[in-house]
Every structure is written in structure tokens, then in C-alpha cells.
N, C-alpha and C positions, 0 to 999 in steps of 0.2 A: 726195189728200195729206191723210189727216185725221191726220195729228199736225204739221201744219202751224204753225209758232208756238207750237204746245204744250211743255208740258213733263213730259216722263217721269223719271221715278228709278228707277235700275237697279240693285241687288244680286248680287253674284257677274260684275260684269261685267269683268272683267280677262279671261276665257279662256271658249270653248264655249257655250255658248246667248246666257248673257248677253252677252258682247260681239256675237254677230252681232244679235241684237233691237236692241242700240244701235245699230249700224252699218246696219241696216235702218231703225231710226228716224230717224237722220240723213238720208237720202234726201229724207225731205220735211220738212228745214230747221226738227225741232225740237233744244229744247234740253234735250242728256241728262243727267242728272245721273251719274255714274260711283263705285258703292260697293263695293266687297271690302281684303280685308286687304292686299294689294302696289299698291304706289303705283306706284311705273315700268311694273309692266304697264298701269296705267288710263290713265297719261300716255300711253303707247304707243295704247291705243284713241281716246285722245282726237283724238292728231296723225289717227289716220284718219277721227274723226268729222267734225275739221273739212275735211278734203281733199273729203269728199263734200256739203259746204254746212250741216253741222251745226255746233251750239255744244256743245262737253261741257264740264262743270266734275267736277272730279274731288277728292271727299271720300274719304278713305281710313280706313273704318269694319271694325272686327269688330263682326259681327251677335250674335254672343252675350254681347256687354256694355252693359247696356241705359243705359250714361251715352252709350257711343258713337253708340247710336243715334238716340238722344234728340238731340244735337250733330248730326247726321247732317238729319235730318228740319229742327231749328230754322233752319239754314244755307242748306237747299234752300228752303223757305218765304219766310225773309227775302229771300233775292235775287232770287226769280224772282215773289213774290207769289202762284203756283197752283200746286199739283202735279197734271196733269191727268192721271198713269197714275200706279202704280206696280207695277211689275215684280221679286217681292220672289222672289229666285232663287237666293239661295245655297244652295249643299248638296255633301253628300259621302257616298260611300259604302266601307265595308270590308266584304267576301264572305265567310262561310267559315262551317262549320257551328256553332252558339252555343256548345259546349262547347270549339270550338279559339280564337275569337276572343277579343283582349286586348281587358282590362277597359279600358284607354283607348283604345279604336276604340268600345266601344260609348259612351263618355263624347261623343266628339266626334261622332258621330253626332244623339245626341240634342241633344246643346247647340248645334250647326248646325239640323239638317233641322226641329229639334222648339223650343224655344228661341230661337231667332235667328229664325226665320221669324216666330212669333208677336209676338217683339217688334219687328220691323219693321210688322207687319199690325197694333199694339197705335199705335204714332207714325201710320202711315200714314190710320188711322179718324181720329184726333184730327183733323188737317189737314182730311179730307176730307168728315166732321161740319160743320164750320165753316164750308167753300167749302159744304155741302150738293150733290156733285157730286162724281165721279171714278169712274175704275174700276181695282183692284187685280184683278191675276193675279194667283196664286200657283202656281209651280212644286212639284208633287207626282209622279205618275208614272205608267207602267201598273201597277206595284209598288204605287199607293197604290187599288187598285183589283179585285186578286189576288192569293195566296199563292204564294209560290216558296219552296222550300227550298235552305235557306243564304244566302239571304236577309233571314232573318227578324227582324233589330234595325232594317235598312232599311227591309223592310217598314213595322212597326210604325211609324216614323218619318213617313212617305208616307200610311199611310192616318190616322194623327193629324192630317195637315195637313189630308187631304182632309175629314175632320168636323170639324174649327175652320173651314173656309172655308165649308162649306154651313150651319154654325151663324154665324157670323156674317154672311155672305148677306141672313139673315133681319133682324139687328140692323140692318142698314146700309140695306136698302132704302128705308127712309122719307126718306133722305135723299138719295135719287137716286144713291146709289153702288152699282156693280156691283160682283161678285168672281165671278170663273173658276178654274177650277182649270187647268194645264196637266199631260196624263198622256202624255208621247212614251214609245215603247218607245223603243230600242237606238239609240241616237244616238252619231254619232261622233266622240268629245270626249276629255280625257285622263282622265275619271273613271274610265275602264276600267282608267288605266295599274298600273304593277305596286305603286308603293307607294301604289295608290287600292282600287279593286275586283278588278283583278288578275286579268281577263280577256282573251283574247285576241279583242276584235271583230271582227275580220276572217273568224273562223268563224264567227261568230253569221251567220245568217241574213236578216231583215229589218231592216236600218238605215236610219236619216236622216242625213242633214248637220246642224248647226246652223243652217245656212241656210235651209234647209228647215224646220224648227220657229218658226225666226223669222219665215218668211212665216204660216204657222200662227198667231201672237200675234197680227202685226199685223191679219190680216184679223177678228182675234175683238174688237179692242181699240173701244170704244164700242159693241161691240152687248151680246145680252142670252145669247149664250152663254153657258152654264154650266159645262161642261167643255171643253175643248180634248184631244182623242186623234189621235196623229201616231205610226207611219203607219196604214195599213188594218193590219195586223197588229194592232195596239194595238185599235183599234175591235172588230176579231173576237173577239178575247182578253175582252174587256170585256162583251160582251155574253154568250159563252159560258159564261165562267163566272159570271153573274146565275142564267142559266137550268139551265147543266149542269154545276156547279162540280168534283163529281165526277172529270167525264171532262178536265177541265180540268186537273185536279190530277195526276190520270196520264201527260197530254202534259206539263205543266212536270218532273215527277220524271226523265221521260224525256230530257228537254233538259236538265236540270242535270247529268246523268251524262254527257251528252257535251260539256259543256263543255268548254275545251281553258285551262287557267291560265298564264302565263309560269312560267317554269323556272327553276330556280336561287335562289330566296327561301329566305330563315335561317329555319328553324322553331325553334321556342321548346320548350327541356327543361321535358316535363312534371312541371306542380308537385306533381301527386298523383300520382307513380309508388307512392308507398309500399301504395297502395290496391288490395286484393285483388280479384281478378274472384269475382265468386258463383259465374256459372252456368259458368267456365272446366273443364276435364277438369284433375285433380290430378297 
């Protein structure tokens, strides 16, 4: 039971990874701290934190306003005295190819995954400096590790994280603080849903649960882990494309085309209709 009396802060914990990693930390009777934008969903994780012998206190924080999170971090500190995890997990995603994707999907992309994350991992070093002690997850992805098409503001978003966390890795070591990166492929959560990513996982091929990810945290959480990859899919994917990115990149184009999208979504009147094809037959 090593989060035993301890104390973790959870980001994005209202719904899908984060809430089970809280609800797996509960288990062994620490005390969670509960952060994302909806209050009655976190109260709702709370009532189940405490049912399994946890303590959640629930702060209701957006991660891309750094007064929020700053109040966020001061609050958790004052009352619990140590932050012995932080589990900085929010994020989101919209899909589609960069020339059809609205300007505020990719707004909120980055001021989530890219933005928000930082400024969390920006409070959560101060605290952790100070205690000289702790260790920060940060949730990035298999995305933040290889290129997918129609993917690619996500991407971009993911492997940002991924080189702010192994760049500060190096900052933070003196201080006896860890940072991991978490990289799950296809997890089964509503990021997928239609006004998210707006895919249909249930074709996808190799999934997790979030239960399964969150056993995946826990078992990384105090060691010297570096990256966390969930499942073997994601491992395969990860090393294949180090070595054979190429061939990698022909099997993802291959799977992007057989995606299967929900149906029925409002497509948006193109803004540059007025714009001549060059190379079109007259």
C-alpha cells in the first residue's frame, strides 16, 4: 500500500483515467486531492473515494488559468502539509485533417494539453523543490511518441509534453523528485466521444480500460520509471517507430483510412470556397 497516508493531487479527475487512478489511490487510504473544471462530477468521485476508505478533497480548478492554479496547489499544500504525487492529467482531443479543423479546437488543444499541463508541472516543482521529494506523472501519450495523420495539432500537443517532462526530469533530479511520462494507446474513455475526437473505439483494435492504466500509474508511482506505455501495442508502436519509422508511418496511414467516425456531425461551410483549384481540369 505505498500511497498509504500519502497524498496525491489529481487533474482531470472528474471522468476516464483520472478518476480511476484516484479511485485506485483510494484503496490504500490516501488522501486525494480532486482537480478539473465540473465540481459535481469530482464531488460524485469523491463520495466513491471515500466508500473505498479514501479521503478526497475536491478543488475545482481550470488548468489553463494560472491564478487557478496557483489557488489550486496553495490550498492543497496548506492542508495536507506534503504533496507526495502529482498526477497532472488533463487533456483533450479534436481529430480531423489540419486544413478542416476549427481554429478554436486547435486553441483549446493547446491551452489544455500544452498550457495547462505546464502550468500545473510549473506549482507542482515549487511544492516539490521545497519538500525536496515527490514524483510528478505527467499524462502525454502513444501520440506523444509517433506521428499519425489527422492527428497532428494533438500530436504536436503530446510530444511537447513529452520534451518539457524529460527536460525537466533533469532540473528536478537534485532534488529527489521524479517525473514519468504516461504514453497509453486506445483507452476506453469519452475522449473518443463525438463532440471529443469523434471516433468510434469500439473498431479500434487494441484498448485499455482506465482501470487498467491506473493499475499501470500505480505500480510506476515512487520508482524510477521513466515512461509508462500501456498496452503492448503502444510498447510495439514505440519502439518500432525509433528504429523503422518509415514502415510505421505506412501502417498508421493504413489505419487512419480505416477509421470508422460517428455520423451525423454538422460540417462547417467552407470559408475559402471563393479559391480557385490550380491544378483542377477547366
Amino acid at each position: 500500500m505505498k500511497l498509504k497516508d500519502k497524498t496525491i493531487l489529481i487533474t482531470g479527475a472528474s471522468s476516464g483515467i483520472g478518476k480511476a487512478v484516484a479511485l485506485r489511490s483510494a484503496q490504500d487510504g490516501a488522501t486525494v486531492i480532486l482537480a478539473s473544471r465540473s465540481e459535481n462530477k469530482l464531488n460524485d468521485v469523491k463520495s466513491e473515494i471515500e466508500k473505498k476508505g479514501g479521503r478526497g478533497v475536491v478543488i475545482p480548478t481550470d488548468v489553463t488559468k494560472s491564478d487557478e492554479v496557483k489557488n489550486l496547489f496553495l490550498k492543497a499544500s496548506k492542508d495536507n502539509g506534503v504533496i507526495d504525487v502529482v498526477f497532472n492529467n488533463a487533456g483533450l482531443g479534436f481529430i480531423s485533417n489540419i486544413w478542416e479543423m476549427k481554429a478554436e479546437e486547435i486553441e483549446k488543444i493547446i491551452d489544455v494539453n500544452v498550457k495547462g499541463m505546464i502550468l500545473v508541472a510549473k506549482y507542482a516543482a515549487e511544492i516539490m523543490v521545497r519538500q525536496q521529494y515527490g514524483h510528478m506523472i505527467m499524462t502525454s501519450s502513444l501520440a506523444g511518441l509517433i506521428t499519425v495523420p489527422q492527428w497532428a495539432v494533438y500530436v504536436g500537443s503530446k510530444w511537447a509534453i513529452t520534451g518539457f517532462a524529460d527536460s525537466i526530469r533533469h532540473e528536478l533530479r537534485p532534488y529527489t523528485v521524479k517525473v514519468s511520462t504516461l504514453h497509453p494507446g486506445g483507452v476506453r474513455t469519452d475522449f473518443f466521444a463525438e463532440d471529443k475526437a469523434n471516433i468510434d473505439i469500439s473498431k479500434m483494435g487494441d484498448t485499455v480500460s482506465p482501470e487498467e492504466v491506473a493499475e499501470a500509474v500505480y505500480e510506476a508511482i515512487f520508482t524510477n520509471q521513466k515512461k509508462i506505455l500501456i498496452p503492448k501495442m503502444a510498447k510495439s508502436y514505440s519502439f518500432l517507430y525509433k528504429y523503422f519509422p518509415a514502415a510505421v508511418d505506412k501502417m498508421l496511414e493504413k489505419q487512419v483510412q480505416e477509421i470508422e467516425y460517428h455520423e451525423n456531425l454538422p460540417e462547417d461551410e467552407p470559408e475559402f470556397s471563393y479559391v480557385k483549384c490550380v491544378k483542377c481540369d477547366s
